[in-house]
C-alpha positions as CSV (number, residue, x, y, z in Angstrom):
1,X,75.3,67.4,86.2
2,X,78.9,66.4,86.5
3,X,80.5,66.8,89.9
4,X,83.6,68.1,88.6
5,X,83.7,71.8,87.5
6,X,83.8,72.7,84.2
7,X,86.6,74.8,82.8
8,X,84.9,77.9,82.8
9,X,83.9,77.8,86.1
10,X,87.6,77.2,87.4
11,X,88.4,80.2,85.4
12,X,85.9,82.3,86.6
13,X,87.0,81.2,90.0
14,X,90.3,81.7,89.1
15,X,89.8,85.4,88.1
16,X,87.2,85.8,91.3
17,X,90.2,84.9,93.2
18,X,93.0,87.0,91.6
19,X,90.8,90.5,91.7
20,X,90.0,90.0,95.0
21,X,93.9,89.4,96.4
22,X,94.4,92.5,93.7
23,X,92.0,94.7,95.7
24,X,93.2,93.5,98.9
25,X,96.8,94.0,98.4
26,X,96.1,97.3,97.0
27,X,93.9,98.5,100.2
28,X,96.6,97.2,102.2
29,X,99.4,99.6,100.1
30,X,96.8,102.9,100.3
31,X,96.5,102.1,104.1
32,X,100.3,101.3,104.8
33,X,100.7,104.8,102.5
34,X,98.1,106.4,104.6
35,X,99.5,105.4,108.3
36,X,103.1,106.4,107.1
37,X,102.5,109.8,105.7
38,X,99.8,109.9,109.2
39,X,103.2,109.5,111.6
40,X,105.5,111.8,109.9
41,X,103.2,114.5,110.1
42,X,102.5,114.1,113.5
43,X,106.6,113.5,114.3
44,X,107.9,116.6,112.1
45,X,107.1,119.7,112.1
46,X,104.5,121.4,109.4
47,X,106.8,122.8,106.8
48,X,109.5,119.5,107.2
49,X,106.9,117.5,104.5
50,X,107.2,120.2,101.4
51,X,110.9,119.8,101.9
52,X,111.2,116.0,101.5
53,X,108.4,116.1,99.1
């Protein structure tokens, strides 16, 4: 057994690595989304949000 990695090991880190900052930065957009649309609606009245929408 080599101690270096092979090349398809790198890669599969490689895409291990990219998904998982893909998911996270998408969570992170959804919950930015989520706590923005949260504090207009609680600093606006009800009907303000079908008129910007």
């Amino acid at each position: 057994m080599s101690p270096q990695p092979s090349l398809t090991e790198l890669a599969f880190l490689k895409n291990r690595l990219l998904a998982h900052f893909v998911a996270v930065r998408t969570w992170f957009a959804q919950t930015r989304r989520l706590n923005a649309s949260v504090a207009a609606r609680q600093t606006k009245p009800a009907h303000a949000g079908f008129i910007i929408q």
